[in-house]
C-alpha positions in Angstrom: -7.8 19.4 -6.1 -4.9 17.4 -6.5 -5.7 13.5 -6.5 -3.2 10.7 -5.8 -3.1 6.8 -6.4 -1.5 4.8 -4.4 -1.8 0.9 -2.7 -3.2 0.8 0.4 0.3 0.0 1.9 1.1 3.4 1.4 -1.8 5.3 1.9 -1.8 7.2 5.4 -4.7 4.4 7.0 -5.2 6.8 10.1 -6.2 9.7 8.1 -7.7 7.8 5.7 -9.9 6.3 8.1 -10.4 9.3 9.4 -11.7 11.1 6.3 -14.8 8.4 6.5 -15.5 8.7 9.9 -15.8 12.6 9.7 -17.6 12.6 5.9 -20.6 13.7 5.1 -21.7 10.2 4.4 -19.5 7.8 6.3 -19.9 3.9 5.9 -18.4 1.0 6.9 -17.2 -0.5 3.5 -14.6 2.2 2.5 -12.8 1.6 6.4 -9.3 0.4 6.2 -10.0 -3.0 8.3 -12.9 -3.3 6.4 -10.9 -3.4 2.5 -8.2 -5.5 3.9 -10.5 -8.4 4.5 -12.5 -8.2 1.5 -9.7 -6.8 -0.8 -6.5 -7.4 0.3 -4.8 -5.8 -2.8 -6.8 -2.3 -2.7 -5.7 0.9 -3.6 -6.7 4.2 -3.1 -7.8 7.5 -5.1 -7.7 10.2 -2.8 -7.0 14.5 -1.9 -3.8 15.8 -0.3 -5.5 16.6 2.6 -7.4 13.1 2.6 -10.5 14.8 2.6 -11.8 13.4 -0.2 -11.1 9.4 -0.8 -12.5 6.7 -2.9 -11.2 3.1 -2.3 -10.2 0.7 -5.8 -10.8 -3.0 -4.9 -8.1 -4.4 -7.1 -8.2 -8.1 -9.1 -5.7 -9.1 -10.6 -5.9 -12.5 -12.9 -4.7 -13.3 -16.8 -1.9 -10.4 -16.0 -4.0 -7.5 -16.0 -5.8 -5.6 -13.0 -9.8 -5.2 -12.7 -11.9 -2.9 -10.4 -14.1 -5.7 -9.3 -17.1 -5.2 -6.5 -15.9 -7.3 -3.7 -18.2 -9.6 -1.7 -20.2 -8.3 1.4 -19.3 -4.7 0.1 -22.8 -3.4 -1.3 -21.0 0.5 -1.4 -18.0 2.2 -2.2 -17.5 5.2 -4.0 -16.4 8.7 -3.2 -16.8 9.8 0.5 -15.4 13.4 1.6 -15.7 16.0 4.2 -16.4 18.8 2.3 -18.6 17.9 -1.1 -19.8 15.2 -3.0 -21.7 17.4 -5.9 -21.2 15.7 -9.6 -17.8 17.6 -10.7 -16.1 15.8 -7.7 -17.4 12.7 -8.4 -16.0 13.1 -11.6 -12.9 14.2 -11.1 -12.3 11.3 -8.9 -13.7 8.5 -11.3 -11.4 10.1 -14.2 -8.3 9.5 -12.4 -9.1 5.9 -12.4 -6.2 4.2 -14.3 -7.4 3.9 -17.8 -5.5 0.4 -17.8 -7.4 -0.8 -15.1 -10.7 -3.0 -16.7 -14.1 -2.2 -14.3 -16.4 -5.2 -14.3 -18.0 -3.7 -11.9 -18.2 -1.1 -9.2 -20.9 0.0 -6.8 -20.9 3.8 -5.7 -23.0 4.9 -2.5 -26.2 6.4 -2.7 -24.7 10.2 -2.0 -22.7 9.9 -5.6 -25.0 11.6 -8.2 -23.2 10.7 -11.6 -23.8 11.8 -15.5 -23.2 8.4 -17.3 -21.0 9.4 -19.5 -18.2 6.9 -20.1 -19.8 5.1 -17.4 -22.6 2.7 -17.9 -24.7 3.2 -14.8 -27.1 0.8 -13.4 -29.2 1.8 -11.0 -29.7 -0.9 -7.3 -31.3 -0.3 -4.5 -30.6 -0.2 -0.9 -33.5 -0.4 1.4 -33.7 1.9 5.1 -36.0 2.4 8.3 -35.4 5.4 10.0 -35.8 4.9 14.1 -35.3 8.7 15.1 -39.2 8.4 16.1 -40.6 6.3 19.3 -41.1 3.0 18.8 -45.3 3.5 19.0 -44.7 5.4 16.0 -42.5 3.1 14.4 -44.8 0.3 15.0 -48.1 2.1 13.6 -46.2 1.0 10.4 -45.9 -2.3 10.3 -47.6 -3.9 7.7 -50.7 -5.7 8.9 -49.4 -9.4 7.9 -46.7 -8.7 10.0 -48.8 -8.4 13.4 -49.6 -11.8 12.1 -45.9 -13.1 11.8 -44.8 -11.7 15.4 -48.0 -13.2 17.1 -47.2 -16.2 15.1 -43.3 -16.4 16.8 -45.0 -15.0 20.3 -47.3 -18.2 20.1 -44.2 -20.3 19.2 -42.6 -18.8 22.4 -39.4 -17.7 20.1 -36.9 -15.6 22.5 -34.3 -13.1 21.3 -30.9 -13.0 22.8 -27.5 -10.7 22.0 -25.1 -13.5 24.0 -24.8 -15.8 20.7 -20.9 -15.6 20.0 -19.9 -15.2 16.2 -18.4 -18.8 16.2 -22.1 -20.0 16.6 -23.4 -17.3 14.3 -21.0 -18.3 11.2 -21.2 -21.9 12.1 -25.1 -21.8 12.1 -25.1 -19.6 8.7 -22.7 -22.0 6.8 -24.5 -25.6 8.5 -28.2 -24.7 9.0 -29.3 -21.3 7.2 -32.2 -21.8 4.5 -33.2 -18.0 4.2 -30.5 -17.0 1.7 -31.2 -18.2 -2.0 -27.2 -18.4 -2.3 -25.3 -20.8 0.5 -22.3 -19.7 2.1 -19.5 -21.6 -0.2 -16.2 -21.4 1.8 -14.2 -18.4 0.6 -17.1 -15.9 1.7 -17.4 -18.2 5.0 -13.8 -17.5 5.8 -14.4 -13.7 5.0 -17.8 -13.5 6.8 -16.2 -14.9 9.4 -13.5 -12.5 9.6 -15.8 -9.3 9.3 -17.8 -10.5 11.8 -14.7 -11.5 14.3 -13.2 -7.7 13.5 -16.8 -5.8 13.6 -16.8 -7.2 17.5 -13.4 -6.4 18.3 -13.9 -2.9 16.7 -17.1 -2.4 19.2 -19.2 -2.0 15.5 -20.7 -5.6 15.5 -23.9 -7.1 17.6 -25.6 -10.6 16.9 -29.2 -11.4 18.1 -30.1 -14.6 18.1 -33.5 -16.8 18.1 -34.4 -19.2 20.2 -36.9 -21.9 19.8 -38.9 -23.1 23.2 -36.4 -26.2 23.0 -33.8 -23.6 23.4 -32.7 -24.3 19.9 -30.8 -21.9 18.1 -33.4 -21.3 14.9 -32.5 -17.4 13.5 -29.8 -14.8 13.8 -29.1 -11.2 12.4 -25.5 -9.8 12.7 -25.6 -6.2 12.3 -23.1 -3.5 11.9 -23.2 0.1 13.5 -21.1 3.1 12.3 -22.0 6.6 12.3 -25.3 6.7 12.6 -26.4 3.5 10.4 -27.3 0.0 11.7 -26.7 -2.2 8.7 -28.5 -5.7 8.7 -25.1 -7.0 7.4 -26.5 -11.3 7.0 -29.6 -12.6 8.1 -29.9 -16.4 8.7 -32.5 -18.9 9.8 -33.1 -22.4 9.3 -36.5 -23.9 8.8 -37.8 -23.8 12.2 -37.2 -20.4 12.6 -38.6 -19.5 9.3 -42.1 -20.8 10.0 -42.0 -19.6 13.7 -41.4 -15.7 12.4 -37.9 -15.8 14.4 -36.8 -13.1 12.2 -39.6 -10.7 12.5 -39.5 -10.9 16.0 -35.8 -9.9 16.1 -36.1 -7.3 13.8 -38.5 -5.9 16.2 -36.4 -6.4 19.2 -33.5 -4.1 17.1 -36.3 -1.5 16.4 -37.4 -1.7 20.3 -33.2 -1.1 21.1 -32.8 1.6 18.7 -35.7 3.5 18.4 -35.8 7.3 19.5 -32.4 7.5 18.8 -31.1 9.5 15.2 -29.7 5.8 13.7 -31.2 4.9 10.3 -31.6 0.6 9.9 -30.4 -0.8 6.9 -30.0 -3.4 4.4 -27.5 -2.6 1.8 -27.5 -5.9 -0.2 -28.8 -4.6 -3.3 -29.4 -8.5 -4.3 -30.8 -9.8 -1.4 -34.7 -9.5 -2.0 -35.5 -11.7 1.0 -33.8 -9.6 3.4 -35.0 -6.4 1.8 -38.7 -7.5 1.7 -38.1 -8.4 5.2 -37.3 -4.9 6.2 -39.9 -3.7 4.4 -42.6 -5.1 6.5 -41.2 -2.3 9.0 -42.5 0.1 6.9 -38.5 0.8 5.4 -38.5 2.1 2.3 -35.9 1.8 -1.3 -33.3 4.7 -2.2 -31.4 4.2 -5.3 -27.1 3.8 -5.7 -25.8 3.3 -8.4 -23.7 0.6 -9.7 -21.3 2.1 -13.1 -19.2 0.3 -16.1 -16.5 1.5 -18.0 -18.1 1.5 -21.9 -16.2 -0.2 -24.5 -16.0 1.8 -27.3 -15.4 0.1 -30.6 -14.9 3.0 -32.9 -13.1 6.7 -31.9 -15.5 9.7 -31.8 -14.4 12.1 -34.5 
């Protein structure tokens, strides 16, 4: 397999695109639309016949270029049509430029690794399958979460899918006290944007929360591609947080999706409230893997 490097101006986007939409495990992160909002410089590692890709989010600072996680983007990695068993993996990892520094770089959770020049660190993403009825689904739920959802029935909290993303990204960067970091406004701008191109793309759907006031209190926006509903950012502010807004939405997504083959997700390895959110659902962890190029000191003889 011949592999080539090029920047993403040059890369063929269609078949590119393509290539993940076809793959044995397509996502949303490694999509052309997708890079150019969250790494404008990217480049590409990929086969002649595109059937094998893997997306390098480029940095470039002090005159030199790093392979740098970007934010919002939880997976990357090598996606193809055809294989993903450990010697492709490798083959594409090796062709990445040895001048190129990796501070860090998540693969996806279908990239099985040996470490080897590669420190790998292992992260977690966190998934519900909804393939069975939704009586099924909810014979799951924890029993504290009956609790919360009575809690946001009493509260009379109603769910809605009209909230616009102007109202969603405004809400998350004025009111929001669920995430542990605030929004600062470099990733509101690029929130904003994948939100605003997730819609136009037909992949993006907000549900909001209502209080009785009709107060906006919670709201999810979630991605779907392929197969996979990603929780993508979860907000709330403190009203909706003790009412149980965001249990009761999470439900109303499972009570949309379920009997259908779609798995629900949160990808944010570092997002422990979301995660333990999902969880209540009866989701369960699968491991990815995030790698580091080693910094040898001394040559092996």
């Amino acid at each position: 397999m011949n592999i080539n490097h090029y920047h993403n101006k040059d890369i063929d986007l269609n078949r590119w695109d393509k290539c993940i939409q076809n793959a044995i495990n397509p996502a949303v992160y490694p999509l052309s639309w997708y890079m150019h909002i969250v790494s404008p410089d990217w480049e590409g590692l990929f086969s002649d016949d595109y059937k094998t890709i893997l997306p390098l989010p480029i940095v470039k600072k002090y005159g030199r270029q790093f392979v740098i996680q970007p934010e919002f983007t939880w997976q990357l990695g090598v996606y193809s049509t055809e294989s993903l068993n450990p010697e492709v993996i490798g083959k594409l990892l090796s062709h990445i430029p040895s001048k190129y520094r990796i501070g860090s770089y998540h693969l996806n959770k279908f990239n099985v690794i040996e470490s080897g020049s590669y420190a790998v660190y292992p992260l977690q993403t966190t998934e519900l399958q909804l393939i069975s009825n939704y009586d099924k689904i909810h014979a799951e739920y924890k029993s504290s979460l009956h609790t919360r959802m009575e809690q946001a029935r009493k509260n009379k909290v109603s769910v809605v899918k009209s909230i616009t993303n102007h109202d969603f990204v405004n809400f998350a960067y004025t009111f929001d006290h669920f995430n542990t970091h605030r929004l600062n406004p470099a990733r509101l701008i690029m929130l904003r944007q994948i939100v605003s191109n997730a819609i136009r793309y037909r992949m993006g759907e907000i549900y909001g929360a209502y209080t009785k006031e009709n107060n906006l209190c919670a709201a999810i926006f979630l991605i779907h591609y392929r197969g996979r509903s990603t929780i993508h950012y979860a907000v709330s502010d403190k009203d909706g947080i003790e009412s149980g807004a965001l249990y009761t939405m999470i439900d109303n997504v499972i009570i949309t999706h379920s009997g259908k083959s779609i798995i629900l997700s949160v990808d944010d390895p570092f997002n422990s409230n979301l995660s333990d959110l999902l969880k209540y659902f009866g989701a369960k962890s699968y491991t990815f893997a995030k790698i580091k190029k080693k910094r040898f000191l001394f040559n092996k003889k």
